[in-house]
PyMOL Python script that loads the backbone (N, CA, C, O; Angstrom):
from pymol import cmd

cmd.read_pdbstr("""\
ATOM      1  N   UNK A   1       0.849  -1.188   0.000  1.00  0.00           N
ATOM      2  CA  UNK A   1       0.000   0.000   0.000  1.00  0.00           C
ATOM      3  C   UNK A   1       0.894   1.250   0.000  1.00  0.00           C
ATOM      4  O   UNK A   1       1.845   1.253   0.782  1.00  0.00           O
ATOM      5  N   UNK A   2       0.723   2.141  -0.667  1.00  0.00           N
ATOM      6  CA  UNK A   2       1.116   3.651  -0.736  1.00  0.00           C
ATOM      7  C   UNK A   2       1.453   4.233   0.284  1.00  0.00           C
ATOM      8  O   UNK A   2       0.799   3.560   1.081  1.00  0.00           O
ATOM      9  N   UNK A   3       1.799   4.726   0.694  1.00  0.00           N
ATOM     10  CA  UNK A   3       1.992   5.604   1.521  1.00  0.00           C
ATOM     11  C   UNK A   3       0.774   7.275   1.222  1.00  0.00           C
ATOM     12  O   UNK A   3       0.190   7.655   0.207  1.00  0.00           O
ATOM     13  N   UNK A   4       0.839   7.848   2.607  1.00  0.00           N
ATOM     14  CA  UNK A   4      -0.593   8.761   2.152  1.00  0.00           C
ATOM     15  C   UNK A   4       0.240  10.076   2.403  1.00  0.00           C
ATOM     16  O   UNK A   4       1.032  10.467   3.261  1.00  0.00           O
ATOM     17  N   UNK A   5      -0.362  10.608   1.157  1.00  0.00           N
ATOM     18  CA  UNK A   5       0.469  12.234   1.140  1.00  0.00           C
ATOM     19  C   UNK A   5      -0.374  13.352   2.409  1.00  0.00           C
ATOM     20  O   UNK A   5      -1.542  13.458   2.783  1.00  0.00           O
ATOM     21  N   UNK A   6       0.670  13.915   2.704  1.00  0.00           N
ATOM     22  CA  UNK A   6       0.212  15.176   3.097  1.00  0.00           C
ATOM     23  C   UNK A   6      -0.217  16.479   2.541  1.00  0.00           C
ATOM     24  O   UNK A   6       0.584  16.905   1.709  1.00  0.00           O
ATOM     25  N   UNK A   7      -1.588  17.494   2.826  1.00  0.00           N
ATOM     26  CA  UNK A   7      -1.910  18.077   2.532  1.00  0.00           C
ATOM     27  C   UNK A   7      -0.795  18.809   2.635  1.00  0.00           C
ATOM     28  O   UNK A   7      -0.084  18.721   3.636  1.00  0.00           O
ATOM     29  N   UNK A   8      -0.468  19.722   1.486  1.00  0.00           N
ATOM     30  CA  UNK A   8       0.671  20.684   2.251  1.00  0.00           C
ATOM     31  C   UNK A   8       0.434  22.084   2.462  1.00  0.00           C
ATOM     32  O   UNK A   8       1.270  22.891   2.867  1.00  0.00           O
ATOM     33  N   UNK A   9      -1.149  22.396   2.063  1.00  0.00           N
ATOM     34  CA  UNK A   9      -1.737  23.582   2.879  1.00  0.00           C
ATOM     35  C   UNK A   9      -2.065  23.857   3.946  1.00  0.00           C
ATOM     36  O   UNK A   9      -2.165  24.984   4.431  1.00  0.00           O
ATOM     37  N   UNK A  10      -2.333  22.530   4.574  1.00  0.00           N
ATOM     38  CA  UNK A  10      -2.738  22.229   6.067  1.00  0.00           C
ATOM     39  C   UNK A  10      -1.209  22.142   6.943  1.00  0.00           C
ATOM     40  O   UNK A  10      -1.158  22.673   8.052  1.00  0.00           O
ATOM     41  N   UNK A  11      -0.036  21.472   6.397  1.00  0.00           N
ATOM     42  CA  UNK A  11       1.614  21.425   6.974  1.00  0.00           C
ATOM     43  C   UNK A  11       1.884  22.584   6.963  1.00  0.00           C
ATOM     44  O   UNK A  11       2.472  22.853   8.011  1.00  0.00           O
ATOM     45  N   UNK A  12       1.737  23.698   6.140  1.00  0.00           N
ATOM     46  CA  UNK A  12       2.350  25.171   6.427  1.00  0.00           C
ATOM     47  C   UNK A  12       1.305  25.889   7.540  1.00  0.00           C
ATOM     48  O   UNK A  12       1.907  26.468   8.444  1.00  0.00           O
ATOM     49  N   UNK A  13       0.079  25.934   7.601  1.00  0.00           N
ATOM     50  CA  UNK A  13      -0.842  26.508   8.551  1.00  0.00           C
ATOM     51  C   UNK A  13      -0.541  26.051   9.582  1.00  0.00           C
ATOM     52  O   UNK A  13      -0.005  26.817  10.384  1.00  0.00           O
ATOM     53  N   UNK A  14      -0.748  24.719   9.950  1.00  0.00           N
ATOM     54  CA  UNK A  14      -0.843  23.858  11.673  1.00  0.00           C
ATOM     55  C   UNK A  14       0.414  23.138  11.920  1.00  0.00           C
ATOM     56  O   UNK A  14       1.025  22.361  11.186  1.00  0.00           O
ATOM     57  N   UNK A  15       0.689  23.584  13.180  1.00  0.00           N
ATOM     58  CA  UNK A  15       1.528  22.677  13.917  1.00  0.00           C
ATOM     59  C   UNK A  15       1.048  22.124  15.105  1.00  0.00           C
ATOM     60  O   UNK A  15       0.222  22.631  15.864  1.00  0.00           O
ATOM     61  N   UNK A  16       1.800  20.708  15.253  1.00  0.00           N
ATOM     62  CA  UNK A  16       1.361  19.891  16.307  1.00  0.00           C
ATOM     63  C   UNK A  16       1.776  19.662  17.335  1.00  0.00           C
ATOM     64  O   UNK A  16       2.584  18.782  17.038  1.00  0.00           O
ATOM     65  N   UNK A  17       1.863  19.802  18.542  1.00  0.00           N
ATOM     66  CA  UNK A  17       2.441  20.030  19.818  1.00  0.00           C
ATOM     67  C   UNK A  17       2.351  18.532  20.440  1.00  0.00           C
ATOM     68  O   UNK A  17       1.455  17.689  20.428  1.00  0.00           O
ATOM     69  N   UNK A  18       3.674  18.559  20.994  1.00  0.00           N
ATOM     70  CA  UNK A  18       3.705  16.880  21.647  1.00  0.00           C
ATOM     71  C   UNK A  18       2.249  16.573  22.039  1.00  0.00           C
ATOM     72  O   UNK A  18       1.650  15.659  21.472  1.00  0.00           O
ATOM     73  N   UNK A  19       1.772  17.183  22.825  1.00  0.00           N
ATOM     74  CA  UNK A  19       0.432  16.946  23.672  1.00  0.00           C
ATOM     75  C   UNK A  19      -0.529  16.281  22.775  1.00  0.00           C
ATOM     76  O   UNK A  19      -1.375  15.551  23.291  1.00  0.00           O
ATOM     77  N   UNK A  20      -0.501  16.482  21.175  1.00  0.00           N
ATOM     78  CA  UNK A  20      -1.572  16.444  20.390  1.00  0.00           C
ATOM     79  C   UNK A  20      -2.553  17.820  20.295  1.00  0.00           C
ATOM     80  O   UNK A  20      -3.759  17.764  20.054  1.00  0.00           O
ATOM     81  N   UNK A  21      -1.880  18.929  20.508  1.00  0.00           N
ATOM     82  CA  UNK A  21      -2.928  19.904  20.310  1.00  0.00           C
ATOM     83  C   UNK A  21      -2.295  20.820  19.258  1.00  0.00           C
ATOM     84  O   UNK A  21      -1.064  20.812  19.265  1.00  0.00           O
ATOM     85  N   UNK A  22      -2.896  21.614  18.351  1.00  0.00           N
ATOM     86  CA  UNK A  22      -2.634  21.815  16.786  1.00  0.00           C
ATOM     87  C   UNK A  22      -2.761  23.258  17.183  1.00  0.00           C
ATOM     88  O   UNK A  22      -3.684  23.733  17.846  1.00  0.00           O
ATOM     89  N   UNK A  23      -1.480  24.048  16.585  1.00  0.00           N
ATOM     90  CA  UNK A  23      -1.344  25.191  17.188  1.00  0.00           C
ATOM     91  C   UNK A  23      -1.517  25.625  15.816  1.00  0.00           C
ATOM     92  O   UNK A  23      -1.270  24.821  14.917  1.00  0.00           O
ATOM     93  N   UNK A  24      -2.127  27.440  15.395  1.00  0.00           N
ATOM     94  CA  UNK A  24      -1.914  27.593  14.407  1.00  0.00           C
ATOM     95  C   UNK A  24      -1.684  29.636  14.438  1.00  0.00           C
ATOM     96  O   UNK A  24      -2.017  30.327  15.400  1.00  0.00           O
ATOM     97  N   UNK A  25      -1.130  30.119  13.284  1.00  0.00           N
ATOM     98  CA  UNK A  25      -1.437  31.748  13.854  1.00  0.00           C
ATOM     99  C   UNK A  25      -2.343  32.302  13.477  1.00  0.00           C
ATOM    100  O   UNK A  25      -2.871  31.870  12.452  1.00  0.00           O
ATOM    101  N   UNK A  26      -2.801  33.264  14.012  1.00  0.00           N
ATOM    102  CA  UNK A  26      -4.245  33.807  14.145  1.00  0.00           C
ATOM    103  C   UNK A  26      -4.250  34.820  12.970  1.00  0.00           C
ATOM    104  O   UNK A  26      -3.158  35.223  12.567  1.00  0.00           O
ATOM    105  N   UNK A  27      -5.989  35.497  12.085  1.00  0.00           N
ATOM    106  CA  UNK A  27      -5.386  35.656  10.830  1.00  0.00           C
ATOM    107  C   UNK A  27      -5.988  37.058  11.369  1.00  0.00           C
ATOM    108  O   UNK A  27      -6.617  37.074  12.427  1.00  0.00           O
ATOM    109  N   UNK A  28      -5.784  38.207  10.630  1.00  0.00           N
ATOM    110  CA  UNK A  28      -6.011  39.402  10.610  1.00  0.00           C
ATOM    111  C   UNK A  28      -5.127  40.322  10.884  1.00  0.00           C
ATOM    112  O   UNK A  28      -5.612  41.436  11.080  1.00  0.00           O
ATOM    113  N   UNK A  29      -3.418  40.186  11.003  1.00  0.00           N
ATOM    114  CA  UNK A  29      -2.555  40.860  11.122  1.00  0.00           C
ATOM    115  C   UNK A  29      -1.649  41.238  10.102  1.00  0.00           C
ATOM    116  O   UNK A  29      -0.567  41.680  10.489  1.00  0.00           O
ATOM    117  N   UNK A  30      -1.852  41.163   8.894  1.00  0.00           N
ATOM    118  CA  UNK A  30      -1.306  41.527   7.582  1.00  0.00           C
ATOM    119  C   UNK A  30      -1.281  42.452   7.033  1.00  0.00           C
ATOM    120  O   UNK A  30      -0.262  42.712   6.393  1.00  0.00           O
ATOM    121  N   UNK A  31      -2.492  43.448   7.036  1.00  0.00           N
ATOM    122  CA  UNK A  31      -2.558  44.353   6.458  1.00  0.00           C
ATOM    123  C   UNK A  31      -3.616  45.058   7.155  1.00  0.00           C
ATOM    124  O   UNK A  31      -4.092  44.557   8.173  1.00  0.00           O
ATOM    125  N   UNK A  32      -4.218  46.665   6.511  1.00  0.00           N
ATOM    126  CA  UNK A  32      -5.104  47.469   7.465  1.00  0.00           C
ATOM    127  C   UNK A  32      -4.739  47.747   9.007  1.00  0.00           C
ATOM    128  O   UNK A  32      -5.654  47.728   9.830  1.00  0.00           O
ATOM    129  N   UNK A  33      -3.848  47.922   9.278  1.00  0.00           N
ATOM    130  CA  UNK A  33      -3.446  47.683  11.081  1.00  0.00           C
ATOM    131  C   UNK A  33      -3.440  49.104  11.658  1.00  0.00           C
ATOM    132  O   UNK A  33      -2.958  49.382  12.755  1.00  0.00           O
ATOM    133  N   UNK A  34      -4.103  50.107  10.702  1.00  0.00           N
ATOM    134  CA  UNK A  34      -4.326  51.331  11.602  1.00  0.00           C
ATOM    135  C   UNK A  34      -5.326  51.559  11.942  1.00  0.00           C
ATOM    136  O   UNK A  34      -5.390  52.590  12.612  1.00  0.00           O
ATOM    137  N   UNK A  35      -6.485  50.895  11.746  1.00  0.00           N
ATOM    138  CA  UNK A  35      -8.070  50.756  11.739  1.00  0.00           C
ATOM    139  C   UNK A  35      -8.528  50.228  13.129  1.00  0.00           C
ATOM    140  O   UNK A  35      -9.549  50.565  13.729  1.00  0.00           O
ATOM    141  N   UNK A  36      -7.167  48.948  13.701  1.00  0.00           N
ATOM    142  CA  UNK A  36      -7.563  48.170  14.707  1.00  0.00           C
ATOM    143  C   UNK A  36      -6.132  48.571  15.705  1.00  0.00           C
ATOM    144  O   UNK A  36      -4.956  48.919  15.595  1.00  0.00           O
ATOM    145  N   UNK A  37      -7.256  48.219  16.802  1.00  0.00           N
ATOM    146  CA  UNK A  37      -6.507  48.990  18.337  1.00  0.00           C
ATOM    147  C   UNK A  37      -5.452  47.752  18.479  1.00  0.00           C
ATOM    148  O   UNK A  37      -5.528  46.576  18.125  1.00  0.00           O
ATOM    149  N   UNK A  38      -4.215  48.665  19.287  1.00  0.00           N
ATOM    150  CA  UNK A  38      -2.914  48.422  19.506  1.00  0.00           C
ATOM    151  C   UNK A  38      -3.646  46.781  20.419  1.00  0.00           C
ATOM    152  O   UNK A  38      -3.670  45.665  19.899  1.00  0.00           O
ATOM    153  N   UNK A  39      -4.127  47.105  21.743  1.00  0.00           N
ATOM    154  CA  UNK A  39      -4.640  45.813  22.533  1.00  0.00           C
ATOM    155  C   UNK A  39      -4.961  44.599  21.241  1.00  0.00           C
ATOM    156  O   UNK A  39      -4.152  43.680  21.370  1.00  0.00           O
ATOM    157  N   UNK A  40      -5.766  44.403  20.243  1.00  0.00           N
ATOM    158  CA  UNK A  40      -6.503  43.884  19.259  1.00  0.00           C
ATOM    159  C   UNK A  40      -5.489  43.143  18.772  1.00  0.00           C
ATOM    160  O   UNK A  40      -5.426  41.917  18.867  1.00  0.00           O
ATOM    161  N   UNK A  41      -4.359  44.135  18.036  1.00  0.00           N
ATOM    162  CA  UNK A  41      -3.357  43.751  17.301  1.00  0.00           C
ATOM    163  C   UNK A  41      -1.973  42.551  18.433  1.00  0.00           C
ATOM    164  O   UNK A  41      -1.375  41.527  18.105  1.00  0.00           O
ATOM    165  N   UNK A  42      -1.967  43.270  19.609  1.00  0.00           N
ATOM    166  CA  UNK A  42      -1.097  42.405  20.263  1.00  0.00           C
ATOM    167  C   UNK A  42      -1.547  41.139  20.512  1.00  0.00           C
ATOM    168  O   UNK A  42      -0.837  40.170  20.780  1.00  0.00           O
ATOM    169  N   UNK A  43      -2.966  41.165  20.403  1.00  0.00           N
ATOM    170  CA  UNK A  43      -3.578  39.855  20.964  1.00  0.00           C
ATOM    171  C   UNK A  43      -3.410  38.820  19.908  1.00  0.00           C
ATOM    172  O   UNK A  43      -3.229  37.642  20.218  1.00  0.00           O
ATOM    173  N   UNK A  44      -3.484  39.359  18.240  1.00  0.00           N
ATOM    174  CA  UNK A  44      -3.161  38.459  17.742  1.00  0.00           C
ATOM    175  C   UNK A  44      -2.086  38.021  17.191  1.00  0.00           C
ATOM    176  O   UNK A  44      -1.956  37.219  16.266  1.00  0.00           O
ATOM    177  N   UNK A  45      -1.175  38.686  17.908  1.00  0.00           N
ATOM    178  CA  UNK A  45       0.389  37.375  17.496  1.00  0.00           C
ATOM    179  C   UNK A  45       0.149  36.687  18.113  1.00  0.00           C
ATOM    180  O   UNK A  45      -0.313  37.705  18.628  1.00  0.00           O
ATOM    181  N   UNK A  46      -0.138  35.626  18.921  1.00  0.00           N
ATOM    182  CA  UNK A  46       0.262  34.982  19.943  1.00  0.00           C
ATOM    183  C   UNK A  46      -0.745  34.174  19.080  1.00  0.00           C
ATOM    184  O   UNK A  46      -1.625  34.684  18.387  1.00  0.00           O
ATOM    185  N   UNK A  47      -0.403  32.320  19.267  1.00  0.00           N
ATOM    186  CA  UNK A  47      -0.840  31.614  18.417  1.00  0.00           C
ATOM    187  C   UNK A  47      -2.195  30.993  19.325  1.00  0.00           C
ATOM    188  O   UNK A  47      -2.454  31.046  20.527  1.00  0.00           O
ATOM    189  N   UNK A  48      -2.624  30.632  18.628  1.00  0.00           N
ATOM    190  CA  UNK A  48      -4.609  30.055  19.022  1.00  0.00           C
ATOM    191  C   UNK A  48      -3.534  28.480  18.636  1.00  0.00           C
ATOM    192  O   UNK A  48      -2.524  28.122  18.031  1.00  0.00           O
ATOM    193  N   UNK A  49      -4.934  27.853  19.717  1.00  0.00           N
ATOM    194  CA  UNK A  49      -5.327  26.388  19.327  1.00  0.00           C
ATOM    195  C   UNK A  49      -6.949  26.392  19.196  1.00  0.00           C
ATOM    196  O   UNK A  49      -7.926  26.980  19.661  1.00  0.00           O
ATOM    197  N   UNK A  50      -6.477  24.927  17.876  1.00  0.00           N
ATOM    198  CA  UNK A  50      -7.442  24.433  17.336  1.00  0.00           C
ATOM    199  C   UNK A  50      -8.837  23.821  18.411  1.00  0.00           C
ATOM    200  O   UNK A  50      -8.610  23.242  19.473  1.00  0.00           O
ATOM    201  N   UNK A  51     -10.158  24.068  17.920  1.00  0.00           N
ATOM    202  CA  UNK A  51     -10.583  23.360  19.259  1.00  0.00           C
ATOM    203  C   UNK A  51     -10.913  21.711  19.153  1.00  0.00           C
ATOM    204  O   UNK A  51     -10.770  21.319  17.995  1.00  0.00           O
ATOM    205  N   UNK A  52     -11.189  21.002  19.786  1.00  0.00           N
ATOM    206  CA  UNK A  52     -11.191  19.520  19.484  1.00  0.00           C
ATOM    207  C   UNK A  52     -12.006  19.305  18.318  1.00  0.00           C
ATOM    208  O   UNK A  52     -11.296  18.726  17.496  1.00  0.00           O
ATOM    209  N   UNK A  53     -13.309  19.522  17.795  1.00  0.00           N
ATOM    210  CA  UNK A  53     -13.632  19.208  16.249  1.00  0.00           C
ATOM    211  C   UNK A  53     -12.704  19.565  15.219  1.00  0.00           C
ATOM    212  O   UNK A  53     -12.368  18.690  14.420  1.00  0.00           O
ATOM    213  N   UNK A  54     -12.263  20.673  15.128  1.00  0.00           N
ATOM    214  CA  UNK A  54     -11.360  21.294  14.132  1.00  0.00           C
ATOM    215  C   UNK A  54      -9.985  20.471  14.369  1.00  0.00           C
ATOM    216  O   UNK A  54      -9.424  20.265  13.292  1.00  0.00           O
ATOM    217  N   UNK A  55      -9.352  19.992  15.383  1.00  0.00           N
ATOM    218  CA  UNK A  55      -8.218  18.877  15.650  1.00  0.00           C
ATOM    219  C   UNK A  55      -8.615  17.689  14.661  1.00  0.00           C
ATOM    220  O   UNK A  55      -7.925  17.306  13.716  1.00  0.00           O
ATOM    221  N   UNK A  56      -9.823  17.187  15.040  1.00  0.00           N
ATOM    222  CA  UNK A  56      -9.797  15.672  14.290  1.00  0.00           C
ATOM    223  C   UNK A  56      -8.999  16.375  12.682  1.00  0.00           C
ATOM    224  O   UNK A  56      -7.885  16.054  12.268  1.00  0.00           O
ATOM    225  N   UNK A  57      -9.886  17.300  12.068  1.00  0.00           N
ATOM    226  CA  UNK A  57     -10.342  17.299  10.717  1.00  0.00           C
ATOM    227  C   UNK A  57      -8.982  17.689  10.841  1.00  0.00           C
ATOM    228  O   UNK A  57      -8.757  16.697  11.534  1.00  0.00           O
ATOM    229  N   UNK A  58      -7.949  18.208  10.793  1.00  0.00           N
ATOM    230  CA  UNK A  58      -6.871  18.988  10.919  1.00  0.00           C
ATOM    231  C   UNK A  58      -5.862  17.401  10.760  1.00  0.00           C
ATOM    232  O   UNK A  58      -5.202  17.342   9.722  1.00  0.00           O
ATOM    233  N   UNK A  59      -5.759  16.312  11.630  1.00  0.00           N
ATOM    234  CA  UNK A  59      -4.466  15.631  11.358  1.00  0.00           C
ATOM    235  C   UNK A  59      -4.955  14.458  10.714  1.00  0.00           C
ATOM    236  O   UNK A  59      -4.323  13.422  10.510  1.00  0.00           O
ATOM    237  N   UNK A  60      -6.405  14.768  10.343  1.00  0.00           N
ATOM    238  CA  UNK A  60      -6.951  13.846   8.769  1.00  0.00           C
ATOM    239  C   UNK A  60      -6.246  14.321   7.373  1.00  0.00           C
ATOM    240  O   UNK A  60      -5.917  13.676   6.378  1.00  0.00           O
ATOM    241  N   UNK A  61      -6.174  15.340   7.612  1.00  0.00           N
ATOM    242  CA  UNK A  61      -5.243  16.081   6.021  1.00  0.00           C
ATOM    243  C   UNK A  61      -3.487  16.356   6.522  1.00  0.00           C
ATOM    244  O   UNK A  61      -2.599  17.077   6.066  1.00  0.00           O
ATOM    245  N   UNK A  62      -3.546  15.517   7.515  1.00  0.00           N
ATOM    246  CA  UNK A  62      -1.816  15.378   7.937  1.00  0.00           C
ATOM    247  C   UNK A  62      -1.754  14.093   8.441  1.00  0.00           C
ATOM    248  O   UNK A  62      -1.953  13.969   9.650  1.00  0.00           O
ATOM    249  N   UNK A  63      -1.553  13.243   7.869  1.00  0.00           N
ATOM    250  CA  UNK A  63      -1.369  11.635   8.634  1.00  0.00           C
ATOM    251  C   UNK A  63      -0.190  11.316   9.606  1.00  0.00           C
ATOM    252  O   UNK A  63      -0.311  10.711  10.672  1.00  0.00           O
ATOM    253  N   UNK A  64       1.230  11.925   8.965  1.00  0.00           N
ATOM    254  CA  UNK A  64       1.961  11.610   9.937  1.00  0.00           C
ATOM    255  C   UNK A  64       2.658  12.584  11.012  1.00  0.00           C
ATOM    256  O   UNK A  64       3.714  12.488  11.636  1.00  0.00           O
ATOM    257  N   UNK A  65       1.614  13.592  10.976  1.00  0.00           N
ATOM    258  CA  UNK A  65       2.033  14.573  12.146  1.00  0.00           C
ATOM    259  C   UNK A  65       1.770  14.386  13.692  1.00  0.00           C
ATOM    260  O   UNK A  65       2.156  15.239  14.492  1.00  0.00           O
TER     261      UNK A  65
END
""", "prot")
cmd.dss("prot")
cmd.show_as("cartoon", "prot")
cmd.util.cbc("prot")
cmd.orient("prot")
């Protein structure tokens, strides 16, 4: 049997933390950043996790992560 490829849109977005929890960065910090407050903007560097539904579907399109 084949071996099963990885999505590799899903490998550049999510990473997987020993624990099994799928870290990813939060989106709205690219562009427009004078519109939204300094608090707003700091909050989103800092990376989000996935919540447990969005986990399953997440290391279904990554098998060996």
């Amino acid at each position: 049997m084949p071996k099963m490829k990885t999505r590799k849109s899903a490998a550049k977005r999510y990473t997987i933390t020993k624990n099994g929890k799928v870290k990813y960065k939060k989106q709205g910090l690219r562009h427009i950043l004078t519109k939204k407050s300094t608090k707003r903007k700091r909050k989103l560097r800092k990376t989000g996790t996935l919540s447990p539904a969005e986990v399953k579907r997440a290391k279904q399109l990554m098998p060996y992560a």
